[in-house]
N, C-alpha and C positions, 0 to 999 in steps of 0.2 A: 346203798349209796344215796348222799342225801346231794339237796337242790343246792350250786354255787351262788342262787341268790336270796333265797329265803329259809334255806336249812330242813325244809321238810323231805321225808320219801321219794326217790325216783320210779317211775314204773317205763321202765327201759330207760331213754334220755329226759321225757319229758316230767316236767313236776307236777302230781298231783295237787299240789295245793295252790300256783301260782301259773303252772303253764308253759313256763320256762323251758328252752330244748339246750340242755346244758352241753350237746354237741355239736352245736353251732353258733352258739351263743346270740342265740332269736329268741325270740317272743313267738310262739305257737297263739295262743290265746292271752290276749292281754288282761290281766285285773289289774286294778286301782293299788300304789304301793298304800301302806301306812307310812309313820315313820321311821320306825325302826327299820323296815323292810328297805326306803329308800336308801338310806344311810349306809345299810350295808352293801346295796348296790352299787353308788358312789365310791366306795372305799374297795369291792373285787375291782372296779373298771381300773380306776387309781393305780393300781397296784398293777395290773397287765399292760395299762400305759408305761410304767416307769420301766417295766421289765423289755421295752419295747427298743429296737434302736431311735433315737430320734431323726425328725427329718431335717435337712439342711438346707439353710438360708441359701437364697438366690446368690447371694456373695461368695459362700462358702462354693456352691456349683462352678460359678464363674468360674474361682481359684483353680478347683481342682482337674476343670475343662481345661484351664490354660497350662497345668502341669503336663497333663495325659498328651499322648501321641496321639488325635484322634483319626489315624489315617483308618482305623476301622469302622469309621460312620461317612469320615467325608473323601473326597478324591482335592489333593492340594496341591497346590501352585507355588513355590516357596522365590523369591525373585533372588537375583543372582549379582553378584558383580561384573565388571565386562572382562575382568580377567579369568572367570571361572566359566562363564559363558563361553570365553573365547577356547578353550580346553573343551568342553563340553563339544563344543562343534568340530572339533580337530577330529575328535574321536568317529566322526558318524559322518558315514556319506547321504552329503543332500542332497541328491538327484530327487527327492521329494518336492525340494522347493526352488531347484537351481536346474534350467536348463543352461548344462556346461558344454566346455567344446577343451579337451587335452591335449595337451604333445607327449615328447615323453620327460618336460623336466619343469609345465609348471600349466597352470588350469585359467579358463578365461568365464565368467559365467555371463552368457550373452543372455538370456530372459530370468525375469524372475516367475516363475508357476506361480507359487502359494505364496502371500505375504503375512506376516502375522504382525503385531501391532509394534513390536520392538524387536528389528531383525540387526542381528551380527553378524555382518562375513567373517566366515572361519576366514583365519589365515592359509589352511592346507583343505586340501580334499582327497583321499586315495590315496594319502604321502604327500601330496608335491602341493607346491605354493600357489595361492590364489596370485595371479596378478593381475589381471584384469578384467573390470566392469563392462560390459560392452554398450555401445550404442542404445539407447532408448530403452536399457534393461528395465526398467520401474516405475517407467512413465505414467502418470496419471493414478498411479494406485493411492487409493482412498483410507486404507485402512492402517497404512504405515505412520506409526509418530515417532520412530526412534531409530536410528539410524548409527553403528560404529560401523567403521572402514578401519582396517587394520593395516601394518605398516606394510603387511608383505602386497598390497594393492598397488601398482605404479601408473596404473592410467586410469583413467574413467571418461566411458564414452561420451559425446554429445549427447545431450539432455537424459541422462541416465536417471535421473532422479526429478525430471520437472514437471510441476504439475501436482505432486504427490501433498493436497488440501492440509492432510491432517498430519502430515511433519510437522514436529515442533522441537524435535532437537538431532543435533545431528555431531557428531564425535569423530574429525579426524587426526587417526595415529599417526606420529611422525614420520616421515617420509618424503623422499624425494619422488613425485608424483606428477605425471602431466594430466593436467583438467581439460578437457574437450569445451568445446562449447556451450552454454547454458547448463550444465548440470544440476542446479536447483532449480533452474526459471519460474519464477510464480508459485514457489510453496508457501501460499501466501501466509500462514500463520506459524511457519519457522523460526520461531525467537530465539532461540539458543545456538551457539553455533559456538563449538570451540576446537580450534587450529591449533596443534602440540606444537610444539619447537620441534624444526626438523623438516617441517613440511617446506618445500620450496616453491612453490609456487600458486598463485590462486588463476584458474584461467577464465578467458573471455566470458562476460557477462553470465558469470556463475553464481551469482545470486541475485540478477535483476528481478524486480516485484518484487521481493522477499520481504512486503509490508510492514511484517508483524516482529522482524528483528528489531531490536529496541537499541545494542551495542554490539561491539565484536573487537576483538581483539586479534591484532596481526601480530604474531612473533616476527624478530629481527632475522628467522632462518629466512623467511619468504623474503626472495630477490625483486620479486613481479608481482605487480595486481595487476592483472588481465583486464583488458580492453573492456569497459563497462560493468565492473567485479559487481558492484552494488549497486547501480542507477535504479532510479527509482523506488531503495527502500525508504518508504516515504516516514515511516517512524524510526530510522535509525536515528540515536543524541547523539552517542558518545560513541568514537573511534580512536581505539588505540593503536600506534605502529614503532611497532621495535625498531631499538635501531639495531641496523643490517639494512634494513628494506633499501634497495636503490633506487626503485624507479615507479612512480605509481601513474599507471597511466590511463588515456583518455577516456574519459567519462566515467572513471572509474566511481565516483560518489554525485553524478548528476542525476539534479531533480531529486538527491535527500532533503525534503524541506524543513524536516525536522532537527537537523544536525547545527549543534549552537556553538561550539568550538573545535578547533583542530590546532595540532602540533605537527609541522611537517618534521621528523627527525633531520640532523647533519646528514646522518650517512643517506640521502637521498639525492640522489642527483639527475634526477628530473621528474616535471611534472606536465604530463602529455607525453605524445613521442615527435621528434622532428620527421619527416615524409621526403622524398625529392619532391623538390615545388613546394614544400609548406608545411603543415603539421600536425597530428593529431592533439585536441585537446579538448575542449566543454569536461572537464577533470571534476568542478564543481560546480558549472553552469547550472543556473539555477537552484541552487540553497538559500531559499531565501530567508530562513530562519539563522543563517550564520552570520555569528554575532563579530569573532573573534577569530582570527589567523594566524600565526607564528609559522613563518617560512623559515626553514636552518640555513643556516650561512653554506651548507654543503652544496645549496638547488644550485644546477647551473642553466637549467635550459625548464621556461611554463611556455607552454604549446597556445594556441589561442584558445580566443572564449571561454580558457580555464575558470576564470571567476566571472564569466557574466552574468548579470542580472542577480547578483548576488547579495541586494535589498540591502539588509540590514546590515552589512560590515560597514564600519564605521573608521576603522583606518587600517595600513597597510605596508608593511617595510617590506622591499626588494632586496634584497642581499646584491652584493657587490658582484658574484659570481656568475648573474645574470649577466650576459651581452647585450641580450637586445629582450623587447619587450613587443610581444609577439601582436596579429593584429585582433582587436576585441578582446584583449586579455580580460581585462575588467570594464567592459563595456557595459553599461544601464546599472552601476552599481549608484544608484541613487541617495544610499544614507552613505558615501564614503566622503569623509570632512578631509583626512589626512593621509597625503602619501608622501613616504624617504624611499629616493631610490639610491641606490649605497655607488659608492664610487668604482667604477670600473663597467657601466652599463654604458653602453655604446648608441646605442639608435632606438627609438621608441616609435613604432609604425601602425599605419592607417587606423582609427580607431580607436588605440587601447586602451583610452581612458572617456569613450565618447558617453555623452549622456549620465556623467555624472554631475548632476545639478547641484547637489550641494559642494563639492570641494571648495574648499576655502583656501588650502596650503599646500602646497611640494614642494618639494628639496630636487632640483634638478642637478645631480653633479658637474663638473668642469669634463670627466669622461663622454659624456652624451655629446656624440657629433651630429645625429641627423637628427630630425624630429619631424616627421612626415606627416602629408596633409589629413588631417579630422582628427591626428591621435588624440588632441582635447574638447571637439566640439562639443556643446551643447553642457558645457562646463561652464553655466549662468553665473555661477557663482564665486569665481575663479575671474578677482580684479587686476592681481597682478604675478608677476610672472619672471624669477632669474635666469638669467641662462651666459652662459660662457660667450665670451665673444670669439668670435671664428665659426659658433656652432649652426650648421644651417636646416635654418627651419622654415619649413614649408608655407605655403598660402594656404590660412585658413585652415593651419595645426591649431589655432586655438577660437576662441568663439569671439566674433567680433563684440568689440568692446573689452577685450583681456590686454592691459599693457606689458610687454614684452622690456625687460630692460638688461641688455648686456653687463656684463661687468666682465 
């Protein structure tokens, strides 16, 4: 048997003439090639490489990693849609992560145990349908960003969800549903928020603080926005409202400063609520960033202090459907130059136009019968003044120095 790299006698594997251990393909003892000897060296390696599989480019790897099922190197997470989620949880009772409370025809989950970063309520548990959130189920928990409420849910407790930092979206399925009190209150970096058609209701101060919402969108199912729905989202711009919506009420969008126009729909027919004695309103007190207003000829009834201190609106039509003009409606609204109050508004009372230094113009209709004291004090800039004759108006309804001239 001769050497595979210089051709001489083997004495067992190794080569007498070079050293070579032709059964491992080592060097035992190294000598010096010539050239012949290297040449032919070169030309066996050559030859064992080609016959070799070759090795595969990092691209090729990647490719053929991303074909492979690699659940037998890793443990994987595959994400889901909320309709496959929402099956997925139908199927499995979560007494893991739902301290619940049953009857015999439908399931209530008063705490949450365990939350994990993007939780679904099943619509069913054990068979029967979830319907309700309980009281302060999820309050303050830290690690929740994602939130679907499914349709079969009809209530949700008082502050069920407030507090919860790291919420950042939240999904309610259509449904006729009562909201408790604060249910979001202070998620402060809650920006997404989408209400399906179908939902009827948003209740009291259910997203006050909710900072970090940027828009939202109300479908025309929702009848009510609850008593302080948004106050305080201070980066809310843009608000959409379907029409349906009838009634948005008091303080529902106060202290948005960020909010640069709004559309009240027709189908709205009030803004505040009226109280015995008087009424709820500050609706949008304090926007001082709102630029622009459109009230629907639908409003019949703005509560006070609806638009007070509401800086930068710059002018202002009342629809005709208004009776009366409640007191401090728009009181401190200091960039307001123009106001048309439409024909059929009856009485304009104490304040409602106090402290706005610029006006320059109104249109006061021949309907306006009373016009009560300070409704335009402090109206510097407001030289003159029409009004119907018969209409009576009070001492010191306007700022002295405003000529008053009947017609």
């Amino acid at each position: 048997m001769k050497c595979m790299r210089c051709g001489k006698e083997l004495q067992d594997t190794e080569c007498v003439g070079c050293g070579f251990d032709c059964s491992v393909g080592e060097y035992m003892t190294v000598f010096p090639l010539n050239a012949v000897e290297e040449k032919a060296l070169y030309e066996t390696v050559e030859k064992q490489v080609a016959e070799t599989e070759p090795v595969p480019t990092h691209e090729q790897m990647i490719v053929e990693e991303v074909v492979k099922d690699r659940r037998d190197l890793y443990e994987i997470e595959e994400a889901a849609d909320w309709e496959d989620m929402l099956e997925i949880e139908e199927e499995t009772d979560r007494r893991d992560l739902f301290e619940i409370e049953e009857t015999s025809d439908s399931v209530t989950i008063r705490k949450f145990k365990d939350v994990d970063s993007r939780v679904v309520i099943p619509e069913r548990i054990n068979g029967k349908p979830v319907t309700e959130i309980g009281e302060r189920a999820c309050e303050g928990r830290y690690v929740l960003s994602s939130l679907f409420i499914p349709q079969s849910v009809k209530k949700i407790g008082k502050h069920a969800f407030a507090l919860c930092d790291d919420l950042v979206e939240v999904t309610l399925a259509g449904s006729e549903r009562d909201m408790d009190f604060g249910v979001f209150w202070g998620c402060k970096n809650l920006s997404k928020v989408q209400i399906e058609e179908g939902v009827r209701g948003i209740g009291a101060c259910a997203f006050v603080d909710c900072t970090g919402m940027r828009e939202i969108t109300i479908p025309g199912s929702v009848t009510e926005t609850g008593i302080g729905a948004f106050r305080g989202c201070t980066g809310l711009q843009k608000v959409e409202i379907g029409e349906g919506v009838k009634e948005i009420d008091g303080s529902a969008f106060e202290g948005c400063t960020n909010l640069r126009e709004m559309t009240v729909p027709e189908s709205v027919r009030k803004i505040g609520s009226p109280v015995f004695g008087g009424s709820i309103g500050d609706t949008f007190k304090g926007c001082t960033g709102l630029q622009k207003m459109v009230i629907g000829k639908g409003v019949e009834y703005i509560g006070s202090h609806s638009f007070e201190n509401c800086t930068s609106l710059c002018e202002i039509t009342i629809p005709g459907n208004v009776t009366k003009i409640e007191t401090f409606t728009f009181s401190g609204c200091t960039g307001l130059q123009k106001i048309e109050i439409g024909e059929g508004v009856k009485e304009i009372y104490f304040g409602a136009f106090s402290g706005c230094e610029n006006l320059r113009e109104i249109t006061i209709p021949g309907s306006v019968t009373r016009i009560e004291k300070g409704a335009f004090v402090g109206c510097t800039s407001l030289r003159e003044v029409s009004v119907r004759k018969g209409t009576k108006v009070k001492r010191r309804a306007f700022e002295k120095g405003t000529t008053i001239k009947y017609i």
